[in-house]
N, C-alpha and C positions, 0 to 999 in steps of 0.2 A: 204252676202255669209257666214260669218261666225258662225253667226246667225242661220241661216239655217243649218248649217253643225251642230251647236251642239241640233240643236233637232234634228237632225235624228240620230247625235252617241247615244245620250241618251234614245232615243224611241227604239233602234235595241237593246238595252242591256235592256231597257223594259219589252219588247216583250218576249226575250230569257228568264228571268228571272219569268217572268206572266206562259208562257210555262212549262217553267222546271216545277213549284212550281202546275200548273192544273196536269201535269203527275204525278209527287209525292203525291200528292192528289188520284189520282182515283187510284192510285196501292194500295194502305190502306183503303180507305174508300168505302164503297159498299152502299151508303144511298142513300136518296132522297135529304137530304140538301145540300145546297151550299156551304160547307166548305171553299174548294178552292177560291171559288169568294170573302167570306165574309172575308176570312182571310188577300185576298192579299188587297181587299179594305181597311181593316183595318187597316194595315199597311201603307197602301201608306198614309191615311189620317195623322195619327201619321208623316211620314216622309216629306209630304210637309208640315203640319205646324211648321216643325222645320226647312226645305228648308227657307221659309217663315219669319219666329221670325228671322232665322241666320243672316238676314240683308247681305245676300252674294251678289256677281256683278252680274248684266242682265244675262252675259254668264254661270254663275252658276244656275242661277234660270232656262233660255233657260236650257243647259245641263238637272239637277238633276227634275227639276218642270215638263217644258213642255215635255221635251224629254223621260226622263226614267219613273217619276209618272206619267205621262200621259200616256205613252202605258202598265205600269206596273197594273196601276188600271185600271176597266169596268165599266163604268155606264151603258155600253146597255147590257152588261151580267147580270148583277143586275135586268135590268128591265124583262130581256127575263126569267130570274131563277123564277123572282117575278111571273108573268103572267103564265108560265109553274104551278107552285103550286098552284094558283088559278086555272087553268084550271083543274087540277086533284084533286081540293075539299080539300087541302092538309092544312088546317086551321091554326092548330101547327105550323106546321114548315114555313109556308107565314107571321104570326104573332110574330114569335118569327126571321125572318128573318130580317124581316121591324123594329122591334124593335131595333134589334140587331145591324141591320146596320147604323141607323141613328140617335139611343142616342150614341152608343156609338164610331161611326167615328166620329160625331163631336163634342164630348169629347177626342179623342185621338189629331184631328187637334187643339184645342185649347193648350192641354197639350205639343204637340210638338211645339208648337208657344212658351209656356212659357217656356220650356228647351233651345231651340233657342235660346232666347232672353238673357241667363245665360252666 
């Protein structure tokens, strides 16, 4: 039960937080690229691998891991943005996306693993 209760406190503050940060996003930005997506994923990557390094209890990693990075980052938004810029030929920004998102998320997740770990 408790268990439970902290991924859904941490997925509802997620959520709210993914939110805000997509509105704050498209009220500034008028592009094609995914800023919003690629930022929050990048973020979340950085914050669970320092979740992660921190060696914190089950209920910490439930809360901050599954609950809040989990609903706070998208991988099926990632993939819907990805296929979206392929469909409209959009070569630049689908190539510099995929780039962008997966040297440098899983260079942020290692690096917050090793600040974790500090």
């Amino acid at each position: 039960m408790v268990q439970g209760m902290m991924v859904a406190i941490g997925g509802f503050f997620g959520a709210i937080s993914r939110f805000g940060i997509s509105r704050l996003f498209k009220k500034y930005d008028h592009t094609d690229f995914p800023y919003a997506t690629l930022f929050v994923n990048l973020v979340g990557s950085f914050l669970l691998g320092y979740v992660i390094g921190s060696d914190i209890a089950e209920t910490g990693i439930l809360l901050l891991g599954t609950g809040f990075l989990g609903s706070y980052t998208t991988f099926s938004t990632f993939k819907l943005e990805t296929i979206q810029l392929h469909a409209d030929n959009k070569w630049k920004p689908l190539i510099t996306y995929l780039l962008i998102s997966y040297t440098i998320g899983i260079l942020f997740a290692f690096v917050g693993m090793a600040l974790g770990r500090v």
